[in-house]
Backbone as a chain_set.jsonl record, in Angstrom:
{"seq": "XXXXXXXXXXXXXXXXXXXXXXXXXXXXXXXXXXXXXXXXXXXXXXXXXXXXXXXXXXXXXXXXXXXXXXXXXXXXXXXXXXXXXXXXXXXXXXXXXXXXXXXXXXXXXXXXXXXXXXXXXXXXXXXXXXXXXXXXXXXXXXXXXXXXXXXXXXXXX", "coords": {"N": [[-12.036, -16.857, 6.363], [-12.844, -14.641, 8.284], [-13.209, -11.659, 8.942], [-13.889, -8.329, 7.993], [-12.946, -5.915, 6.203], [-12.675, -2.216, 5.311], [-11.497, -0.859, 1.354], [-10.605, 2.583, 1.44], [-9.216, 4.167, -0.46], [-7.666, 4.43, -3.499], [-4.088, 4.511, -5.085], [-2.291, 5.043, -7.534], [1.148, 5.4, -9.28], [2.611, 6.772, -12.836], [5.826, 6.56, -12.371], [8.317, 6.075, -10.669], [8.991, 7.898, -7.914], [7.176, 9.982, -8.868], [4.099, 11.826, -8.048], [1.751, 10.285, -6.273], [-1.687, 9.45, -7.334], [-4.716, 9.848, -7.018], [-7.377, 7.573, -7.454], [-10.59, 5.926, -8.074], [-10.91, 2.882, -8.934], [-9.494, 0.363, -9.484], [-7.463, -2.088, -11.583], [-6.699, -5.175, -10.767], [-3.647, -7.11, -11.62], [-2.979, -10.841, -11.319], [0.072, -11.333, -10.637], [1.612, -9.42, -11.475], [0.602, -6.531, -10.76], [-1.126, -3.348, -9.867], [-2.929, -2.336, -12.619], [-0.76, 0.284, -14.576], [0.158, 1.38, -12.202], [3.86, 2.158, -11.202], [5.17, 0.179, -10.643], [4.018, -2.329, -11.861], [4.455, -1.28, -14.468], [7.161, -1.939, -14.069], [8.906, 0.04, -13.219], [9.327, 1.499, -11.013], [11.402, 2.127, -7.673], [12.131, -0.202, -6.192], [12.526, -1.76, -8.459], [14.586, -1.162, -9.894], [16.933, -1.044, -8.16], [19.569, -3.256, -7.485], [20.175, -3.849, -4.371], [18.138, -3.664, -2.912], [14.937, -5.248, -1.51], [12.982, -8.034, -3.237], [10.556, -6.755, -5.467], [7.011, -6.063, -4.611], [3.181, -6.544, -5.739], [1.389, -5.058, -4.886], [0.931, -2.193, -2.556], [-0.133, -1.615, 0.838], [-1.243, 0.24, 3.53], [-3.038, 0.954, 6.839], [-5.832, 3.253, 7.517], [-5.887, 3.587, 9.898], [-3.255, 3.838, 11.242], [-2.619, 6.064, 10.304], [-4.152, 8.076, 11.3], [-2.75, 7.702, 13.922], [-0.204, 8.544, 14.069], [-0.779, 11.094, 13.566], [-2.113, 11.378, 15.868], [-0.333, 10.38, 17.738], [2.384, 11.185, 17.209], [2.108, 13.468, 16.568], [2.451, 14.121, 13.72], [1.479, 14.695, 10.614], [0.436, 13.333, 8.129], [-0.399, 12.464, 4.821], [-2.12, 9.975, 2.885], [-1.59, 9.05, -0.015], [1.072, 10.295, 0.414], [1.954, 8.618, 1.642], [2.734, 6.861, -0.188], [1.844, 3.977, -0.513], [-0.735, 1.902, -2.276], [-3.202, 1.213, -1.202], [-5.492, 2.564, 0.972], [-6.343, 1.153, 3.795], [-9.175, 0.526, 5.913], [-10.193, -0.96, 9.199], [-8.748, -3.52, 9.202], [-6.253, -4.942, 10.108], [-3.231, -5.094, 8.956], [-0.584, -6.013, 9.825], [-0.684, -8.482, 10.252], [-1.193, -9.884, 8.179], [1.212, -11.103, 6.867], [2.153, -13.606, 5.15], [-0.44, -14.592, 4.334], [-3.291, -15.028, 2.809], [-5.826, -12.859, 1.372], [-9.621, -11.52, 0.607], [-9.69, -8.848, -1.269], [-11.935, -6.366, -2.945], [-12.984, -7.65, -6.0], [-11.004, -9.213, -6.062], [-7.906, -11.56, -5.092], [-5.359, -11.402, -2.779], [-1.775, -11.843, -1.231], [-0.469, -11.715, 1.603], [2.927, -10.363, 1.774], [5.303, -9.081, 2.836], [5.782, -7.21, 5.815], [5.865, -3.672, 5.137], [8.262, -1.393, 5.933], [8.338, 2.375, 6.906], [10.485, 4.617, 4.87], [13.263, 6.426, 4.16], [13.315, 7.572, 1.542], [10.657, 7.828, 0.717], [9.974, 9.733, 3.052], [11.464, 12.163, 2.4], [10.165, 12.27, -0.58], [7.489, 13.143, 0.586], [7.955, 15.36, 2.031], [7.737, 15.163, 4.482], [8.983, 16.06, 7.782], [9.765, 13.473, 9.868], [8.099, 11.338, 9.252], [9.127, 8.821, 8.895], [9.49, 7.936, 11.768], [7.421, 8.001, 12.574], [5.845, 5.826, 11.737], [7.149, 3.888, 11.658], [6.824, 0.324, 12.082], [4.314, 0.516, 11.706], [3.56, 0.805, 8.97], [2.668, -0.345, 6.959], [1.696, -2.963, 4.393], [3.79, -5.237, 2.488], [2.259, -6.865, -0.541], [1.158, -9.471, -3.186], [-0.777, -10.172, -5.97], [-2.927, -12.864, -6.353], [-5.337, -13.594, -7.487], [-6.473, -12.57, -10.669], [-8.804, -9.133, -10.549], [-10.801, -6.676, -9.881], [-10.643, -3.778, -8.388], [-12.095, -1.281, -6.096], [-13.015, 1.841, -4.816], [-14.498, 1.687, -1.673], [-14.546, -0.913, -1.641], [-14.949, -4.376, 0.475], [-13.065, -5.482, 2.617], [-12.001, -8.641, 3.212], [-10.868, -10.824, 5.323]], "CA": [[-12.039, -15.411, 6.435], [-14.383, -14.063, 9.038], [-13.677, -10.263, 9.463], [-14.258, -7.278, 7.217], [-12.765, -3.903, 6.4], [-13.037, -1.681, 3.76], [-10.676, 0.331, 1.121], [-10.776, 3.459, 1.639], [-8.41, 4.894, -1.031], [-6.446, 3.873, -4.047], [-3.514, 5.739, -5.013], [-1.057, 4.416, -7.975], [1.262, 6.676, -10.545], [3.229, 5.616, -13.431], [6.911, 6.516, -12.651], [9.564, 6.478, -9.559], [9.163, 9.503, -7.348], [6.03, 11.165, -9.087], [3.329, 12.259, -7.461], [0.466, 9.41, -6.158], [-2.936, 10.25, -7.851], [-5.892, 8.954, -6.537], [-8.288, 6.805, -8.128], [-11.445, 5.534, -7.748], [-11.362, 1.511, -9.296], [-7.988, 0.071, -10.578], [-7.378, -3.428, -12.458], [-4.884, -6.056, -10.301], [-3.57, -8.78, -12.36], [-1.92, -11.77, -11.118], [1.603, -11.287, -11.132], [2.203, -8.054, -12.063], [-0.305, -5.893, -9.834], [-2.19, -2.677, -10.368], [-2.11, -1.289, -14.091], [-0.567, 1.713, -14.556], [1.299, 1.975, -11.415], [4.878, 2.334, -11.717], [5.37, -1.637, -10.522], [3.308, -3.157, -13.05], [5.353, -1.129, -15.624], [8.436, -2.114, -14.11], [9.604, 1.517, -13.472], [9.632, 1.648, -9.65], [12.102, 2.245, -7.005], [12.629, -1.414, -6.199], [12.949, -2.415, -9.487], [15.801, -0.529, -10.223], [18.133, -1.155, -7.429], [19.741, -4.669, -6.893], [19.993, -3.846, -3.115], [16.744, -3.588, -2.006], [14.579, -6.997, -1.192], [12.6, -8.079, -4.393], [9.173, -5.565, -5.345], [5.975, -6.973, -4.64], [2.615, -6.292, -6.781], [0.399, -3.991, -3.975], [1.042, -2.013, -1.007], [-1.655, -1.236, 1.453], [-1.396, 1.424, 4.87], [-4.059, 1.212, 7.231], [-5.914, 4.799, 8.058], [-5.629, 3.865, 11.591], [-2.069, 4.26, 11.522], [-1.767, 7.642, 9.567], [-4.372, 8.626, 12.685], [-1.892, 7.242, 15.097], [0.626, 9.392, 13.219], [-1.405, 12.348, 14.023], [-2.532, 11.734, 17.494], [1.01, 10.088, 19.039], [3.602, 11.831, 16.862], [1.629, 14.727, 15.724], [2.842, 14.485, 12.338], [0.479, 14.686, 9.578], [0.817, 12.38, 7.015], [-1.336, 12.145, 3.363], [-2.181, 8.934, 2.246], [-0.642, 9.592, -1.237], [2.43, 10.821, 0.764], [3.098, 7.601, 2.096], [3.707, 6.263, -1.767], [1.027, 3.303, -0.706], [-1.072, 2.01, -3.304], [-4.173, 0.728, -0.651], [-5.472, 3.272, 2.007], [-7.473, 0.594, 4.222], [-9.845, 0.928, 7.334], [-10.021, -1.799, 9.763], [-7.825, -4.534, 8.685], [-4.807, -5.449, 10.818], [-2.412, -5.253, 8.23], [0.495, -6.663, 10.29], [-1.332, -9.85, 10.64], [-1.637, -10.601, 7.097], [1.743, -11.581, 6.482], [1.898, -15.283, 4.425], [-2.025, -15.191, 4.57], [-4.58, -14.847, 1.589], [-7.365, -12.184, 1.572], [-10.088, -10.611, -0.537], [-9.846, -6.828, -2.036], [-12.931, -6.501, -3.753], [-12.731, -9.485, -6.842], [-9.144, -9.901, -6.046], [-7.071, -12.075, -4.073], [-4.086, -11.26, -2.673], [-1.518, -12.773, -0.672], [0.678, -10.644, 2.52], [4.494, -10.588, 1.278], [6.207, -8.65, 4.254], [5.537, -5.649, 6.422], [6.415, -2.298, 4.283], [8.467, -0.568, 6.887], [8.572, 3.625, 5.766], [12.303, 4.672, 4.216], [13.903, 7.86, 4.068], [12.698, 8.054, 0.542], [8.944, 8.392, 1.138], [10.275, 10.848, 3.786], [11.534, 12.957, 1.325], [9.087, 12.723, -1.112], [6.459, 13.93, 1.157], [8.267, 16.521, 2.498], [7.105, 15.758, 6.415], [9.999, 15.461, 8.34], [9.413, 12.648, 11.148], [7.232, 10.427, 8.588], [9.296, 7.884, 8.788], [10.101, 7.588, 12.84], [6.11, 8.012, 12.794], [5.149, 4.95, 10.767], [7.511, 2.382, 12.091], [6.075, -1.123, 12.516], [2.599, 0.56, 10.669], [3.928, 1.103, 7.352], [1.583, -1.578, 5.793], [2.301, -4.416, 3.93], [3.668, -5.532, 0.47], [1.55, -8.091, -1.144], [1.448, -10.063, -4.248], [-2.032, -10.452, -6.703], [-2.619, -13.923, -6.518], [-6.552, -13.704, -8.316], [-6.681, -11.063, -11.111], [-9.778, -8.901, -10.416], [-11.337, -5.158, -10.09], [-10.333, -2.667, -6.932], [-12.671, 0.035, -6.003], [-12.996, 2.386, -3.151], [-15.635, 1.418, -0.705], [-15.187, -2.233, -1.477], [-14.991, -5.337, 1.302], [-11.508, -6.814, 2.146], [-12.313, -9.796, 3.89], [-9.616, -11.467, 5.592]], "C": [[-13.257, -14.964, 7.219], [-14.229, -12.739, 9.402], [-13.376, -9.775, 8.331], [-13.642, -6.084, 7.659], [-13.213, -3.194, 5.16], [-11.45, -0.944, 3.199], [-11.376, 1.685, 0.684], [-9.989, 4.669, 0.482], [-7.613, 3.953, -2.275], [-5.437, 4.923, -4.557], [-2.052, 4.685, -6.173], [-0.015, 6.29, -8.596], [2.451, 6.213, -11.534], [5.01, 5.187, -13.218], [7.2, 6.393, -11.004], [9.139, 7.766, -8.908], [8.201, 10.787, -7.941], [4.919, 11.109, -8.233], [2.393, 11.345, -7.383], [-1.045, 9.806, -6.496], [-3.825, 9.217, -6.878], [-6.978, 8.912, -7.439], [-8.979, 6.587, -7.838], [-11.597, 3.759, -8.025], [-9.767, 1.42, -10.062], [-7.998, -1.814, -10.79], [-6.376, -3.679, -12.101], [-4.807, -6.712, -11.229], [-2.531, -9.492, -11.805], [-0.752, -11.663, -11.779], [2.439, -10.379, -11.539], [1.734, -6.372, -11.285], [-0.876, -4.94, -10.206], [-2.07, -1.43, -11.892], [-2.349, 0.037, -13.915], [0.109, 1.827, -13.098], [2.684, 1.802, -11.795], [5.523, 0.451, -11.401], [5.144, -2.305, -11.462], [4.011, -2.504, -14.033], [6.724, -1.249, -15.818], [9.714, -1.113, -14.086], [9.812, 2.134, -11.855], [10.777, 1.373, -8.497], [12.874, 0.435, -7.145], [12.935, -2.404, -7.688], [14.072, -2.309, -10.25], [17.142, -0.878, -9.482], [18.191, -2.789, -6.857], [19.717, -4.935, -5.39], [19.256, -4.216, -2.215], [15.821, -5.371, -2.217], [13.727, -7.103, -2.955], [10.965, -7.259, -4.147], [8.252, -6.696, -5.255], [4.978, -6.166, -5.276], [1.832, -4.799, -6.244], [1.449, -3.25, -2.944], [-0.025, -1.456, -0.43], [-1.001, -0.844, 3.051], [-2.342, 1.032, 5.084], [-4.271, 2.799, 7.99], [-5.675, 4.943, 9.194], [-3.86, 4.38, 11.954], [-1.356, 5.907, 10.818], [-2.449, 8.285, 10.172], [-3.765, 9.049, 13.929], [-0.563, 8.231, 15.247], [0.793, 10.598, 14.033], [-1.46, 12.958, 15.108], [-0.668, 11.403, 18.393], [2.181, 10.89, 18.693], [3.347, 13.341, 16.464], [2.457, 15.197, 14.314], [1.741, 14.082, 11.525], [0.779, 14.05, 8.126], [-0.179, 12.06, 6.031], [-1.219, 10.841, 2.995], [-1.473, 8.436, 1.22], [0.851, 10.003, -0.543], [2.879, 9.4, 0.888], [3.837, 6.28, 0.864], [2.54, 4.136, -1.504], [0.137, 2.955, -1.753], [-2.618, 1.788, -2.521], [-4.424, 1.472, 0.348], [-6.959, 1.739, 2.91], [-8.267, 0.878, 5.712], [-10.441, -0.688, 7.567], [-10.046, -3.181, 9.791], [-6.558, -4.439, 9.415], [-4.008, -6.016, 9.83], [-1.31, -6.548, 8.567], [0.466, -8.049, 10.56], [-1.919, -10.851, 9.618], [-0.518, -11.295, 6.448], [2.075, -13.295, 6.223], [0.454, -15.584, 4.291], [-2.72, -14.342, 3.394], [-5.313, -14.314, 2.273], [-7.954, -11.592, 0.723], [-10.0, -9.403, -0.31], [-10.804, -7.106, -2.871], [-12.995, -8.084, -4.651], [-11.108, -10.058, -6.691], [-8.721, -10.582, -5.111], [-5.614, -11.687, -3.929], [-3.39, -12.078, -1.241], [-0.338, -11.388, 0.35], [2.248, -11.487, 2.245], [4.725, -10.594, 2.997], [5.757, -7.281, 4.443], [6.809, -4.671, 5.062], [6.709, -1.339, 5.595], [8.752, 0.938, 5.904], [10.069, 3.388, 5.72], [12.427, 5.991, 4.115], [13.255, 8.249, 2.663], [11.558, 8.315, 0.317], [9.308, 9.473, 1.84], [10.306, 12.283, 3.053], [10.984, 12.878, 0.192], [7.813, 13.544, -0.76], [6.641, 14.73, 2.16], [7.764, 16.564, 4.114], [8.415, 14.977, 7.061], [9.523, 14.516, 9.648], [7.978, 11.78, 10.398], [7.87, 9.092, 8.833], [9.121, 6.764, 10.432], [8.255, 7.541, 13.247], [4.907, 6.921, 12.524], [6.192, 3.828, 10.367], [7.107, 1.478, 12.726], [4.869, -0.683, 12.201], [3.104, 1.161, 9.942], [3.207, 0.552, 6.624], [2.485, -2.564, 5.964], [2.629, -4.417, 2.155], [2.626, -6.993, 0.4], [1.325, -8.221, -2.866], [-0.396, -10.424, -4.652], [-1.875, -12.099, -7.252], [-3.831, -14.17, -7.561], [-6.576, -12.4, -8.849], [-8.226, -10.565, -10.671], [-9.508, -6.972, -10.617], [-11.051, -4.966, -8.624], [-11.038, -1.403, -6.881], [-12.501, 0.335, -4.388], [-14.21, 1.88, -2.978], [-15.476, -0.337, -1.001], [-14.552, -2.896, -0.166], [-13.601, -5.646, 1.108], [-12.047, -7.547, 3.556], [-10.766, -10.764, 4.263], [-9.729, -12.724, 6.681]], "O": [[-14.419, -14.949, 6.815], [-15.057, -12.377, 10.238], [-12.702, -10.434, 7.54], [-13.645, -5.452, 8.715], [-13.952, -3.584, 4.256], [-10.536, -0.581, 3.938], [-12.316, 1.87, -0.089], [-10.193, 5.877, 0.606], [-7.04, 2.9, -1.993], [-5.763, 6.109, -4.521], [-1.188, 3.928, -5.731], [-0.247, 7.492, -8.463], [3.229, 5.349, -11.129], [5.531, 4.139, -13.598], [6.3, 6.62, -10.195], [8.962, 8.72, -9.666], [8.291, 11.992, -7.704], [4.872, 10.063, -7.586], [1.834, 11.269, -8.477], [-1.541, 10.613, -5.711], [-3.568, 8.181, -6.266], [-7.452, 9.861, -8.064], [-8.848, 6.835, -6.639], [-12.44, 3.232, -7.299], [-9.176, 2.145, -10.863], [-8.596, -2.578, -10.033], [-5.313, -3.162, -12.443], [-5.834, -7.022, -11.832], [-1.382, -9.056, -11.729], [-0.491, -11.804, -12.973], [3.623, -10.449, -11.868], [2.42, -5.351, -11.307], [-1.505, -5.277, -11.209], [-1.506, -0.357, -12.107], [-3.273, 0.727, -13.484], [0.814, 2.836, -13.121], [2.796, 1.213, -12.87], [6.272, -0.18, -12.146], [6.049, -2.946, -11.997], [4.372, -3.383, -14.816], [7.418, -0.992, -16.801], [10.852, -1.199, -14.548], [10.435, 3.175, -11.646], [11.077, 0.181, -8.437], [13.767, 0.021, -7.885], [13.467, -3.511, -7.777], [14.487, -3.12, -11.078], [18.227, -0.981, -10.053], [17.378, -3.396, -6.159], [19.325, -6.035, -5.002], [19.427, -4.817, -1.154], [16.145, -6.323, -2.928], [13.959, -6.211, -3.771], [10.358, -7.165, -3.08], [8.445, -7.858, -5.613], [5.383, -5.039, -5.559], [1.702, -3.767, -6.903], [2.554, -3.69, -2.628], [-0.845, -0.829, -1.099], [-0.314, -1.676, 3.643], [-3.008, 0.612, 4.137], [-3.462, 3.407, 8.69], [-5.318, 6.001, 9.712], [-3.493, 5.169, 12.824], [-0.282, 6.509, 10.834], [-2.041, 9.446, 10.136], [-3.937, 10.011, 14.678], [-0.045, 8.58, 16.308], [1.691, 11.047, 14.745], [-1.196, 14.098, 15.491], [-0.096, 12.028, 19.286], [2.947, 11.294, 19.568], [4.188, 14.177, 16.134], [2.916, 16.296, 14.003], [1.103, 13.076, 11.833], [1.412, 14.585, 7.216], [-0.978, 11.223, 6.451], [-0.067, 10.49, 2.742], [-0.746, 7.458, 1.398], [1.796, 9.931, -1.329], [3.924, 8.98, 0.392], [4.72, 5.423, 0.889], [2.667, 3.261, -2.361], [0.103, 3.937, -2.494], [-3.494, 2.233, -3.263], [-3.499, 1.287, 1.139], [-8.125, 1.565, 2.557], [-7.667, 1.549, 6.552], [-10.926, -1.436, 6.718], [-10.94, -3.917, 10.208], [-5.82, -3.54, 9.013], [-3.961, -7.239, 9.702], [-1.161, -7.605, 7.953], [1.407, -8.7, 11.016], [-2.595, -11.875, 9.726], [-0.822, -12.07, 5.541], [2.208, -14.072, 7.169], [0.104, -16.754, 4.141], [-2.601, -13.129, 3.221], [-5.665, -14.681, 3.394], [-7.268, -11.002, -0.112], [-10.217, -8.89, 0.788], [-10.652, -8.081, -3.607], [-13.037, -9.223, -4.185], [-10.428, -10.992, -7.115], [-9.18, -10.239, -4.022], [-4.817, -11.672, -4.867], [-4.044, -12.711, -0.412], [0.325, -10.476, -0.143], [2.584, -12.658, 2.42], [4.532, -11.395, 3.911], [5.447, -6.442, 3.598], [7.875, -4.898, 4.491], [5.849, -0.696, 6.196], [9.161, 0.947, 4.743], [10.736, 2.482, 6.218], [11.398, 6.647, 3.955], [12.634, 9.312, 2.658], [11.395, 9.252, -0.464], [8.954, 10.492, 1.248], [9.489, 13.203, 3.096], [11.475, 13.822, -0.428], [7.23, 14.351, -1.486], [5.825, 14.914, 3.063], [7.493, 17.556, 4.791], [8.77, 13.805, 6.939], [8.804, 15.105, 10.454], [6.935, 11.656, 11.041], [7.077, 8.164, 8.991], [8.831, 5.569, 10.498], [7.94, 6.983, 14.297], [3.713, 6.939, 12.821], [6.237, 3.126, 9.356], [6.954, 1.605, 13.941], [4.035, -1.566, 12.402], [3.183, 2.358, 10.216], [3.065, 0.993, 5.484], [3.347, -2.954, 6.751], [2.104, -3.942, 1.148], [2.43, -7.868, 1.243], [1.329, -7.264, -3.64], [-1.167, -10.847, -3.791], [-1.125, -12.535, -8.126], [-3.543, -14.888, -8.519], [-6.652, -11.36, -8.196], [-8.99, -11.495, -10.414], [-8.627, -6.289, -11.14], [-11.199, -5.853, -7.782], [-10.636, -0.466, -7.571], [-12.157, -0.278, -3.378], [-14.967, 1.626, -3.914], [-16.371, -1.035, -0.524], [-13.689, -2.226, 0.403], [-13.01, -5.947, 0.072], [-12.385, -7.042, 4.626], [-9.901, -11.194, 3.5], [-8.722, -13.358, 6.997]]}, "num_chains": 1, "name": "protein.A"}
């Protein structure tokens, strides 16, 4: 692991389709991911519908792309809107898939790119969120070392 970013944001909430709070420090645990979001209680979108691919424990946006948002699509997009659980600053998300990295005491591991969905769309009410934040949607990832998540800490990748 030789480069550094930081998070910049956490953002869980406990149910399906409520509103993303923001936090300051949240508790991953291997295998289950950050308590109190609606994942870890087993109450989230993907957990519900056999359709969709299987849920993973995190998700993490980078700010550069809800910039990119701004400046190329001029749509304005909230962190919390995009239903993310990781707001990060400069970390090449897309480049973490199958690869281990630290979040503060945690390890985690890149699932698969989190492309947006019509349903974030319509949760955060900005039309052209989705066509804005294809191929930088983030990433899902899986808590491979339980640990502590704060804002301002090191992800080392």
């Amino acid at each position: 692991m030789a480069d550094t970013g930081t998070v910049e944001g956490i953002y869980t909430t406990p149910d399906s389709g409520e509103r993303m709070q923001e936090i300051d420090t949240v508790e991953a645990i291997a295998g289950q991911g950050l308590r109190g979001d609606r994942y870890f209680r087993e109450r989230g979108l993907y957990d519900r519908r056999d359709d969709l691919p299987e849920g993973t424990d995190v998700t993490l946006i980078e700010a550069e792309a809800l910039e990119a948002a701004s400046r190329d699509d001029e749509t304005e997009i909230r962190p919390e809107d995009t239903r993310r659980n990781l707001l990060t600053r400069g970390v090449p998300l897309n480049h973490l898939v199958d690869r281990e990295f630290q979040v503060g005491e945690t390890t985690l591991v890149g699932v698969r790119l989190c492309e947006p969905c019509s349903y974030m769309e319509s949760l955060a009410r900005t039309e052209g969120a989705v066509s804005a934040l294809v191929h930088r949607g983030g990433l899902n990832a899986n808590v491979v070392d339980s640990g502590t998540i704060s804002t301002g800490d090191a992800i080392d990748y």
